[in-house]
C-alpha distance (Angstrom), angle and dihedral (degrees) to the residues before:
residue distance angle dihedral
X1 . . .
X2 3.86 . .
X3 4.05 134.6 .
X4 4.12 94.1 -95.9
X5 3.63 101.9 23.6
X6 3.87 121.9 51.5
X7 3.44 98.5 -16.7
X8 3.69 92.9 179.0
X9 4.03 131.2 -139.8
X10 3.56 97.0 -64.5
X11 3.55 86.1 115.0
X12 3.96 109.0 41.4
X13 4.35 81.2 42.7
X14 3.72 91.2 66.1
X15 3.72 92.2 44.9
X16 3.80 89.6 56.7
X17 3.64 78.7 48.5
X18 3.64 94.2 66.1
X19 4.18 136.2 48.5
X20 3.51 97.5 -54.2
X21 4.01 142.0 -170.5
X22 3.88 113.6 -158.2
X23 3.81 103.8 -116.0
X24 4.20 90.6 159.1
X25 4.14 84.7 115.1
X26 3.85 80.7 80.4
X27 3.87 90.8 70.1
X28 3.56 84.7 55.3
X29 3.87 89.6 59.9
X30 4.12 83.6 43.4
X31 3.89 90.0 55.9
X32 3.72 102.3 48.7
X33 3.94 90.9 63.4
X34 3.77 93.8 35.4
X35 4.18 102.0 127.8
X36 3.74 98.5 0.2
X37 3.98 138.0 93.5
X38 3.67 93.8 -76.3
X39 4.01 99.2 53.7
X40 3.76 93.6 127.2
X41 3.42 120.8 81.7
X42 3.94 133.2 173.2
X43 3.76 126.3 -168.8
X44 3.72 125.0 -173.6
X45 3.65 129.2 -178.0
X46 3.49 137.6 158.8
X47 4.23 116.1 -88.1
X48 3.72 116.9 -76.4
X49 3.77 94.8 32.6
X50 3.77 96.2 111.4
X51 3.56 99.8 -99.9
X52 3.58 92.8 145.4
X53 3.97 97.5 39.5
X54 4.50 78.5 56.2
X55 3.96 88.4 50.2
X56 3.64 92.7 49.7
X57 3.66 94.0 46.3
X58 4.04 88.5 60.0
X59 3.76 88.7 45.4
X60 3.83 87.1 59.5
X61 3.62 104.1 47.6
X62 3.52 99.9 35.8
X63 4.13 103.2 39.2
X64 3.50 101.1 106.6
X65 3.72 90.0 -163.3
X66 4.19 91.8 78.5
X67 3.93 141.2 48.2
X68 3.91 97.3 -119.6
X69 3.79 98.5 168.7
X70 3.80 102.4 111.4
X71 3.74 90.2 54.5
X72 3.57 94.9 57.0
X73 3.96 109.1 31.8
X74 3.39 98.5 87.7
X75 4.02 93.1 47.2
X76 4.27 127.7 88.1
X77 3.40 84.8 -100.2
X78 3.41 100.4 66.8
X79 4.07 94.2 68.0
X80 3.46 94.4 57.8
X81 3.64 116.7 112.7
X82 3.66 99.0 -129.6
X83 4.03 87.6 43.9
X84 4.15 94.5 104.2
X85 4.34 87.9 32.4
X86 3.72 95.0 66.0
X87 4.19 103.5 16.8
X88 4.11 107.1 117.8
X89 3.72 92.5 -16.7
X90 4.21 100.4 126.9
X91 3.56 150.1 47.3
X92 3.51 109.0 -100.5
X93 4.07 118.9 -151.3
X94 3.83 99.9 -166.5
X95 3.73 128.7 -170.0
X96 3.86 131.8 -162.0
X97 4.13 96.9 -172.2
X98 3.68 90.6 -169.0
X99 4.04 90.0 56.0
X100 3.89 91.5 33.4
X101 3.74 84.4 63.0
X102 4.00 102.3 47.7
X103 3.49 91.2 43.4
X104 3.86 95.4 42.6
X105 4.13 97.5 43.6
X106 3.83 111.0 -119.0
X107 3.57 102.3 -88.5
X108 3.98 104.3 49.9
X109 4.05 99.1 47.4
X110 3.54 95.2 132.3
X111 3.94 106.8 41.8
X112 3.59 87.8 49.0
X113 3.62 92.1 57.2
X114 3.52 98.9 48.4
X115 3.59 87.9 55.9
X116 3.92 103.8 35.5
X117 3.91 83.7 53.2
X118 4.01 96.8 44.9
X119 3.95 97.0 54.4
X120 3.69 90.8 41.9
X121 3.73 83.1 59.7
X122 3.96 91.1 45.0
X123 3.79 88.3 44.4
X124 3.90 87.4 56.0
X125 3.48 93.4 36.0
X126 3.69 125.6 42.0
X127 3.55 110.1 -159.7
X128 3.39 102.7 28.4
X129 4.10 118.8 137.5
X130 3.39 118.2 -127.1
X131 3.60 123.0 -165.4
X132 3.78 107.1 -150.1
X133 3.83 91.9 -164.5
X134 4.03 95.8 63.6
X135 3.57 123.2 25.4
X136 3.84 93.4 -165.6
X137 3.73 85.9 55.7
X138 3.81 92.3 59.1
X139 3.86 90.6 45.6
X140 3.60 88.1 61.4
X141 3.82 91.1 42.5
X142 3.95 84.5 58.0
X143 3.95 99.7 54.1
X144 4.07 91.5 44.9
X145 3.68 92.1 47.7
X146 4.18 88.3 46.0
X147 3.64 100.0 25.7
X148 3.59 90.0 -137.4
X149 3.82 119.4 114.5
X150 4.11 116.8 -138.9
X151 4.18 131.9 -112.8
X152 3.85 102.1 -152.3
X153 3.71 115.1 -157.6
X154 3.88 128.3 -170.7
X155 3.15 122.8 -177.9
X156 3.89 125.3 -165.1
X157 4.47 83.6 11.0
X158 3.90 91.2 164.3
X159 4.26 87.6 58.4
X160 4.08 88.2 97.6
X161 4.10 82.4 45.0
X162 3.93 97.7 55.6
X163 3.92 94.8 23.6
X164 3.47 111.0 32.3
X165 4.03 111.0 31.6
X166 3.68 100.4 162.0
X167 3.91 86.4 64.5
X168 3.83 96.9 45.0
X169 4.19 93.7 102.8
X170 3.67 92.7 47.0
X171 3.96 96.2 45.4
X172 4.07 88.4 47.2
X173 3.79 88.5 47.9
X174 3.76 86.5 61.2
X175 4.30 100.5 38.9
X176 4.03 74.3 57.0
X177 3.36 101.6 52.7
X178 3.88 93.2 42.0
X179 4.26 91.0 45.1
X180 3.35 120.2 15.8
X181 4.33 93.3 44.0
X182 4.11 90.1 97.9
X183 3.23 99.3 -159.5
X184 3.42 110.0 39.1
X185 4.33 86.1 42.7
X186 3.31 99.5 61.5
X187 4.10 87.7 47.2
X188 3.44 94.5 62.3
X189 4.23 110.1 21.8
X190 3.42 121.8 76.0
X191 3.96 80.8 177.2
X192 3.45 147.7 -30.6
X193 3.81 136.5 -139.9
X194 3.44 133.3 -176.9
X195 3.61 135.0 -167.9
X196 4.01 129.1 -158.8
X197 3.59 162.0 120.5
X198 3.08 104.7 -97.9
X199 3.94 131.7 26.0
X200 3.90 125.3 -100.2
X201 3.65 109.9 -55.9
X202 3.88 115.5 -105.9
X203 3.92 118.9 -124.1
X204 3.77 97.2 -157.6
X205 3.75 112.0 -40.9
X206 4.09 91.8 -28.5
X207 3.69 131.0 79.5
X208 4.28 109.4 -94.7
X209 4.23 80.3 -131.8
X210 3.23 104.6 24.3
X211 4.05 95.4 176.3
X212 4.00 90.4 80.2
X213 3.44 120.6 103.2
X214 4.09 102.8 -137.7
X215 3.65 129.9 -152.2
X216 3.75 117.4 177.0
X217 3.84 139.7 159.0
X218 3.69 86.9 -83.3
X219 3.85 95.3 55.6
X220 4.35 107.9 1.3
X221 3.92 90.4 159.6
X222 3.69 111.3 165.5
X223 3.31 93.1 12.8
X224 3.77 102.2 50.1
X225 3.66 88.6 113.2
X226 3.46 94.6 65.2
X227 3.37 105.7 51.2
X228 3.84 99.3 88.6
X229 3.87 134.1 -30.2
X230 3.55 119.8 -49.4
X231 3.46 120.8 -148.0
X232 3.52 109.5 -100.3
X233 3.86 79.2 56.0
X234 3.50 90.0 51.2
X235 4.02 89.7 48.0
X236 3.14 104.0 58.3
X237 4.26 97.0 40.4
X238 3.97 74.5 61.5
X239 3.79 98.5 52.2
X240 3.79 91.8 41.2
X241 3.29 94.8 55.5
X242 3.94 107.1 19.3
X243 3.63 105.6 -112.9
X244 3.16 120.8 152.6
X245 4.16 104.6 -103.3
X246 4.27 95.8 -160.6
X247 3.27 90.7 52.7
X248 3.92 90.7 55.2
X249 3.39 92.1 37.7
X250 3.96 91.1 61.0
X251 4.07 93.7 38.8
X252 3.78 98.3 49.3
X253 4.05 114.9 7.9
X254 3.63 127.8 89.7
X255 4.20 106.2 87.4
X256 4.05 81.5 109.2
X257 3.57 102.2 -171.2
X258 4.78 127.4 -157.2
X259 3.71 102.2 -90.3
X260 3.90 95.9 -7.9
X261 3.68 101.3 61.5
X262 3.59 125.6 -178.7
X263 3.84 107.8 44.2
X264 4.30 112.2 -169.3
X265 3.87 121.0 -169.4
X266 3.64 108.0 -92.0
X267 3.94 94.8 -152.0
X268 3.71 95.5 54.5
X269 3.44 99.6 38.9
X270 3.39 87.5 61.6
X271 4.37 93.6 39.5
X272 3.92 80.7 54.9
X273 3.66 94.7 49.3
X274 3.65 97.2 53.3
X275 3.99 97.2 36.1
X276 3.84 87.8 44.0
X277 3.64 83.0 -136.2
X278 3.17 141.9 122.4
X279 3.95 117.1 -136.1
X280 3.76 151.6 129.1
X281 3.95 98.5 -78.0
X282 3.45 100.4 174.3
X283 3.86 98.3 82.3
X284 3.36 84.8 70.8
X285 3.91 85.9 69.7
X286 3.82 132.6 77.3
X287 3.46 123.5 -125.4
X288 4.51 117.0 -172.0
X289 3.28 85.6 -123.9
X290 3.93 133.7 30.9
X291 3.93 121.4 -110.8
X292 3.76 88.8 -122.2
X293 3.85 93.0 59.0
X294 3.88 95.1 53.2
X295 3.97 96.2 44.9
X296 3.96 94.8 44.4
X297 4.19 92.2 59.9
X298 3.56 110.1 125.6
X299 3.80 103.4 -107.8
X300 3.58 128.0 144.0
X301 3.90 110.7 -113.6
X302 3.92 96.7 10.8
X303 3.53 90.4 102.4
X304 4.03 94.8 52.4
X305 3.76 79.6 44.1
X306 3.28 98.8 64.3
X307 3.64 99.8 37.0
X308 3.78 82.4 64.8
X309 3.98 99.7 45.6
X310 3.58 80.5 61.3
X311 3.94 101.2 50.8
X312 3.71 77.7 48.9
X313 4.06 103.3 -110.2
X314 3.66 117.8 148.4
X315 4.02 116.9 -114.4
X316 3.81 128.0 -155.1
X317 3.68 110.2 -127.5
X318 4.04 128.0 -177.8
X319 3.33 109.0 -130.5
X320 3.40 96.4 -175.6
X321 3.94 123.5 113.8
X322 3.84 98.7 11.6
X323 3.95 104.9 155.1
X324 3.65 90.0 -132.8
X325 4.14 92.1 -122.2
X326 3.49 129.8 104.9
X327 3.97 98.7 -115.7
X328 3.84 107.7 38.3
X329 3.72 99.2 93.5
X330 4.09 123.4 162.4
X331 3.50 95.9 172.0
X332 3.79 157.5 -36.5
X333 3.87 97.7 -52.3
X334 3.83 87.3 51.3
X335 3.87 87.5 58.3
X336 3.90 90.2 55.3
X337 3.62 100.0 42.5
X338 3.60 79.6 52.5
X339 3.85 86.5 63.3
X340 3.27 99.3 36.9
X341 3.89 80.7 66.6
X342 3.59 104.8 50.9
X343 4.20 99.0 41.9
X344 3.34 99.7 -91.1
X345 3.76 97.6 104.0
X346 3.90 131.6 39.7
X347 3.90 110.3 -139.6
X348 3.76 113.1 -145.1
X349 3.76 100.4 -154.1
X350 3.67 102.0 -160.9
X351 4.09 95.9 45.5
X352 3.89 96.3 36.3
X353 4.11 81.0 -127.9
X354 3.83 124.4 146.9
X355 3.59 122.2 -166.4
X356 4.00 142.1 165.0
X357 4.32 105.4 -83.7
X358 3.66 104.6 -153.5
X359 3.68 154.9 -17.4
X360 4.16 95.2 -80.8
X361 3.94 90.3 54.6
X362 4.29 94.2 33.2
X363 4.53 82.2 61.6
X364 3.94 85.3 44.2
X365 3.99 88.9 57.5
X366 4.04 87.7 34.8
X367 3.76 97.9 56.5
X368 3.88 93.4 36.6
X369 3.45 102.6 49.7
X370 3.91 88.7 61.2
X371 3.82 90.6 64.3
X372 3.74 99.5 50.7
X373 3.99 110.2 115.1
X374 3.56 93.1 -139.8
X375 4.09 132.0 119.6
X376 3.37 101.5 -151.5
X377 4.31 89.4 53.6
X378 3.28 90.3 37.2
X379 3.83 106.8 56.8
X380 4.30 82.4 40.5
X381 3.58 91.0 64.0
X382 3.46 92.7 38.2
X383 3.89 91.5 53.4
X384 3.72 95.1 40.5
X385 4.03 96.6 55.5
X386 4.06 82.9 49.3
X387 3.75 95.2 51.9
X388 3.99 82.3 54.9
X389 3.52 97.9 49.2
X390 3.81 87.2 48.0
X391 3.77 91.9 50.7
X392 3.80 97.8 47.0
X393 4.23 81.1 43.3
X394 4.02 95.1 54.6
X395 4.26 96.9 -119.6
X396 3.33 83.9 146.3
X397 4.32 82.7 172.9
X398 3.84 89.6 57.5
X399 4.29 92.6 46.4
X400 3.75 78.1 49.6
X401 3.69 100.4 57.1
X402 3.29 98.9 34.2
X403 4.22 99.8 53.5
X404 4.85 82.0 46.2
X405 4.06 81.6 49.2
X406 3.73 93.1 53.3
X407 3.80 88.0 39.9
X408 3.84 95.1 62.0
X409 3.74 87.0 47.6
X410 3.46 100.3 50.9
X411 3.78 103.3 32.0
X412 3.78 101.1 103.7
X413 3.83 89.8 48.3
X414 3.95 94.9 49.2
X415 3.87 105.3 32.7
X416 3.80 89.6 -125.8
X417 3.52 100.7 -134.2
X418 3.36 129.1 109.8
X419 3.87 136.2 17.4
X420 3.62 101.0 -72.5
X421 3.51 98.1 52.4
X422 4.31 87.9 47.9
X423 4.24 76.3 60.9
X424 3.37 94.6 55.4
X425 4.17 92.1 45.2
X426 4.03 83.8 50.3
X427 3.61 86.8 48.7
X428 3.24 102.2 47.9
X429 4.29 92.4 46.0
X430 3.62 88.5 60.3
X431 3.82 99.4 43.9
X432 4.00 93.5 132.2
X433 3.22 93.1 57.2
X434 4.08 94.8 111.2
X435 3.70 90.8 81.3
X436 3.89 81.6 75.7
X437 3.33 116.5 2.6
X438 3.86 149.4 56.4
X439 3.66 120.6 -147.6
X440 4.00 137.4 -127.0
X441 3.89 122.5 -169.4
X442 3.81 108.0 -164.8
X443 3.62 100.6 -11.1
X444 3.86 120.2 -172.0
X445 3.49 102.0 -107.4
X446 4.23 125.7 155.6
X447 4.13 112.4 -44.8
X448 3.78 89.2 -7.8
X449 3.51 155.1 -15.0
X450 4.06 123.4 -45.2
X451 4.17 117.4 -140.2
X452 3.19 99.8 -125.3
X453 3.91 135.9 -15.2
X454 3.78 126.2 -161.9
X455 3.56 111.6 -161.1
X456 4.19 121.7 -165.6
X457 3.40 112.7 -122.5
X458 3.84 135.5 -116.6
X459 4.62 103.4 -45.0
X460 3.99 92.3 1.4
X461 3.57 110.6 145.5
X462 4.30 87.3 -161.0
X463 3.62 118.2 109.9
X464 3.97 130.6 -107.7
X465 3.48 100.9 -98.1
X466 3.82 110.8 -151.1
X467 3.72 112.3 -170.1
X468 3.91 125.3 -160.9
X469 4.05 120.6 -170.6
X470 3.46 130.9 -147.2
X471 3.74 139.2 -165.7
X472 3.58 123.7 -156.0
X473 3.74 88.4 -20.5
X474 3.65 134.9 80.8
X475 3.50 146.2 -58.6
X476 3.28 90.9 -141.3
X477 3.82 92.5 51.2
X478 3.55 86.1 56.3
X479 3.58 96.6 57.8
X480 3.80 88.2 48.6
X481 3.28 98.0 53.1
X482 3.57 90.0 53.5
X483 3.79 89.1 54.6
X484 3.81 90.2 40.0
X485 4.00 87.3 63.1
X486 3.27 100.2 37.5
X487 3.97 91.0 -121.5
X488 4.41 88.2 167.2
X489 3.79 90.0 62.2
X490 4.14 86.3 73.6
X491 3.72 91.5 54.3
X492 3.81 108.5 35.6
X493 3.80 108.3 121.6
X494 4.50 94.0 26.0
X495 3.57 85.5 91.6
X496 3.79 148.7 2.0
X497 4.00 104.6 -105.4
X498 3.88 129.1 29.2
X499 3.92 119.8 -136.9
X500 3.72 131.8 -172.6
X501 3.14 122.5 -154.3
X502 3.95 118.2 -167.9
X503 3.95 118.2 -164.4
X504 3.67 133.6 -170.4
X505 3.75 145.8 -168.4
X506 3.72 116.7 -160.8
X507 4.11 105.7 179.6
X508 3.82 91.4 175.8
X509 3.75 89.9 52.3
X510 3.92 107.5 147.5
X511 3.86 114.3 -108.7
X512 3.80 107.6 -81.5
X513 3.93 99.4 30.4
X514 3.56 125.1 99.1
X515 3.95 114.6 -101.0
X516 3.61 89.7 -147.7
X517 4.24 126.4 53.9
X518 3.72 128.3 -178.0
X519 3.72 130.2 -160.9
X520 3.87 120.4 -161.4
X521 4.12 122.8 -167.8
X522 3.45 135.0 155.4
X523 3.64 128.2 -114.8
C-alpha cells in the first residue's frame, strides 16, 4: 500500500467506525460506467457534504491492494450483481488535492505528482519502465506490464483552482493529458471520479476536460441521492436515537433535490446528533473565500437580491455561463450560482429559483450581512430592524410607509399586482427579522389559514406577530378577519403578547393618500 497508489481502506474502515448512512449504492452508479464511454465522472458539492467519506468508499472497494469484504457485506452494495465483479479488482491511484498541495509546496503540485505516483508504481512493481519524459506514457507502461487498467480518484481536484491560481494552466494541462488524450485514456482508466467544490473549470465557453460526465447542485441527476441525507435517512437517525426530526428538518433541510427531494447537510446532521444540539454547524467549515466577499460585489440588483433571500422569496438566477472559479464574475446571477455551489443557495431545477435552505445557513446570511461595507445593505438593514421595532411598538403610520416605500422599490421586480406579490413586498420589509423571529406562511390557525405569523423565539419577550393582507379592502377588515377566524387561538402560549397587524393595498387610492394602510391592536 502507499499514500497515492492503493492506499487501502484505512479510510472508508474508520467511517464505518463512526455514525454512518449507507451511501455504497453510489458504487453501483461507479460500476455501470466502469470501461465504457461514460468512465469519467465529476462530483462537486459544497464542503461538509461527504465528498471525501464518497472518495474513500471507492478507494475501499476498488483498491486491489486489500481484502475489503467485511466492510461492505452488510451494505446495499453488496446485493448488486456486479458487487463481487468489480470489489478489490484494480490499482487505485488516489489523490487528496488539498494534501497533494501541503505536502508538495504550492508551486510544484504537478511535478511532484508525476513523480510521487511513478515510484509508488516502481515500489509496487519492480521492473516496471518509467519514462521520465511523459508521465501518461508510464501510466500506460504500468497497466501493460500488470494487465490491470487504473480507477483514478481525486478528491477536492478544484483545490489548485481556489487555492493555488498561479498553477491553474499547468494543473489543467495535466487533467488533459491524463483525460481528454483518447487513446491513451481509455488504455490506462478503467474510470475516473472526481470530487469538488466547484464543477470542471471552463476554458472559454467549453469544459477544460470535457470527457467528464458532471453532476453538480445545479443539475446532480442520478446522483441526487447522494449528495447529502435524505429524509427518510434523516428519520430514522432521529427515531434511533430520539432526536427530535422537526427540529432538524428546520435547521438543516431545504437543498430539495428532482426525484430525491429533501436534501439535509450530512456534516451537521451528524454534529447535531452527537452534541444533541441544535446549532449553526457550518462555521465550523471553510469556505476559499468568505460569504461577505461574494455578497458585497458591486452588481446591480444583488443587494435587493439578497434582501429578499432573506425574507425568504425565491429568485430566478441564470446559471448559465458561470466560469466555474471563484473570481470570474460578469454579473449578479454569477454571484448566486456561485452560492448555489458552495451551500448557501438551494437550486430549484424546474423553476430556475434559488432561495435560503434552513435556519443554520438563514443566521450565516443574518450575521454577514451586518458586516458588508455597503450603503445600499446597510441602510436596508437599518430600515428593516426599524420597521420591527415600529411593529412590535404599534406606529401603525410608520409600518405603513415603510411596507409603500419598499413597494416602489421593488415593483418592477415583483409585478405588484395582486395579493401574492403584496406577500412578497411584506416579506421582503421584514427581511431581518431572524434575529428574533421565526416565520409561518399560511399557518393553520382557527376557521382558516393566517398570512403570515412571526413567532419569537426561545426567552424573547417580543410578541407573536400575526399578519393578515388585504387587497383593495381594508386594514381594518384584515384585522377582523383575523378575529373572525380566530387566527390567535394557534399562537396563544408561543409568546407573551398577541399583535395584529392589518395591511392594505389601495391601487385606486386618490392622489395624495397613501396606497398602503396598516392597523395595529393587541390581542
Amino acid at each position: 500500500m502507499g499514500n497515492y497508489l492503493n492506499p487501502g481502506n484505512s479510510g472508508f474502515a474508520e467511517v464505518r467506525r463512526s455514525l454512518y448512512i449507507d451511501k455504497s449504492g453510489l458504487i453501483n452508479q461507479m460500476n455501470q460506467v466502469i470501461g465504457t464511454m461514460q468512465k469519467l465522472t465529476c462530483i462537486s458539492r459544497p464542503r461538509r457534504f461527504g465528498k471525501s467519506f464518497a472518495a474513500k468508499m471507492l478507494c475501499a472497494y476498488y483498491d486491489k491492494s486489500c481484502d475489503s469484504s467485511g466492510l461492505f457485506e452488510d451494505l446495499a452494495v453488496a446485493k448488486d450483481e456486479q458487487y463481487l465483479k468489480h470489489l478489490n479488482k484494480y490499482d487505485v491511484i488516489y489523490l487528496d488535492m488539498t494534501n497533494v498541495i501541503s505536502e508538495a509546496g504550492r508551486e510544484e503540485i504537478v511535478p511532484y505528482i508525476r513523480k510521487k505516483v511513478s515510484e509508488e508504481l516502481v515500489n509496487a512493481y519492480p521492473g516496471l519502465k518509467t519514462d521520465p519524459e511523459s508521465f501518461t506514457a508510464t501510466l500506460v507502461n504500468a497497466v501493460e506490464f500488470t494487465g490491470n487498467k487504473i480507477v483514478a480518484i481525486i478528491d477536492e481536484w478544484d483545490a489548485p483552482i481556489r487555492e493555488v491560481p498561479a498553477v491553474s494552466k499547468e494543473y489543467l494541462e495535466f487533467l488533459r493529458s491524463l483525460f481528454k488524450n483518447s487513446g491513451a485514456t481509455d488504455k490506462i482508466f478503467a474510470a475516473g471520479y472526481m470530487t469538488g467544490i466547484l464543477p470542471i473549470k471552463k476554458d472559454g465557453s467549453q469544459s477544460a476536460i470535457s470527457d467528464f460526465q458532471e453532476f453538480s447542485m445545479i443539475f446532480p441527476s442520478r446522483f441526487a441521492e447522494y449528495v447529502g441525507f435524505t429524509e427518510e435517512e434523516v428519520q430514522k437517525l432521529c427515531d434511533e436515537y430520539g432526536k427530535d426530526f422537526s427540529m432538524m428538518k428546520q435547521w438543516y433541510d431545504g437543498y430539495s433535490l428532482e426525484g430525491v427531494g429533501s436534501i439535509y447537510n450530512p456534516n451537521s446532521v451528524m454534529q447535531a446528533m452527537r452534541n444533541n444540539k441544535f446549532r449553526s454547524y457550518w462555521t465550523e467549515t471553510s469556505t476559499a473565500k468568505s460569504l461577505r466577499e461574494y455578497i458585497s460585489l458591486d452588481f446591480d440588483g444583488l443587494s435587493k437580491t439578497i434582501a429578499g433571500l432573506l425574507g425568504g422569496i425565491e429568485v430566478t438566477v441564470d446559471t448559465n455561463g458561470f466560469a466555474n472559479d471563484l473570481v470570474t464574475f460578469r454579473n449578479r446571477d454569477d454571484v448566486l450560482t456561485l452560492l448555489i455551489h458552495l451551500g448557501y443557495l438551494a437550486y430549484n431545477e424546474d423553476t430556475e429559483k434559488v432561495h435560503i435552505p434552513n435556519e443554520e445557513i438563514r443566521r450565516e446570511f443574518a450575521k454577514t450581512i451586518r458586516e458588508v461595507k455597503r450603503d445600499e445593505t446597510i441602510r436596508r438593514v437599518r430600515e428593516s430592524d426599524q420597521l420591527i421595532y415600529d411593529t412590535v411598538h404599534r406606529n401603525a403610520e410608520a409600518v405603513a410607509a415603510q411596507i409603500e416605500k419598499i413597494h416602489a422599490e421593488e415593483t418592477a421586480v415583483l409585478f405588484y399586482n395582486d395579493e401574492q406579490a403584496l406577500r412578497s413586498v411584506i416579506k421582503l420589509a421584514y427581511f431581518s427579522y431572524k434575529d428574533h423571529y421565526l416565520k409561518f406562511e399560511e399557518l393553520p390557525a382557527g376557521d382558516g389559514y393566517a398570512d403570515i405569523v412571526y413567532l419569537p423565539k426561545k426567552n424573547s419577550i417580543l410578541p407573536v406577530l400575526v399578519i393578515e393582507m388585504k387587497w383593495n379592502k381594508s386594514a381594518e377588515g384584515a384585522i377582523a378577519q383575523i378575529k373572525n377566524k380566530h387566527y390567535p387561538d394557534a399562537v396563544k402560549g408561543d409568546g407573551g403578547d398577541i399583535l395584529l397587524v392589518g395591511i392594505n393595498y389601495d391601487k385606486d387610492a386618490p392622489a395624495g393618500k397613501r396606497k398602503h394602510e396598516c392597523v395595529i391592536e393587541s390581542c
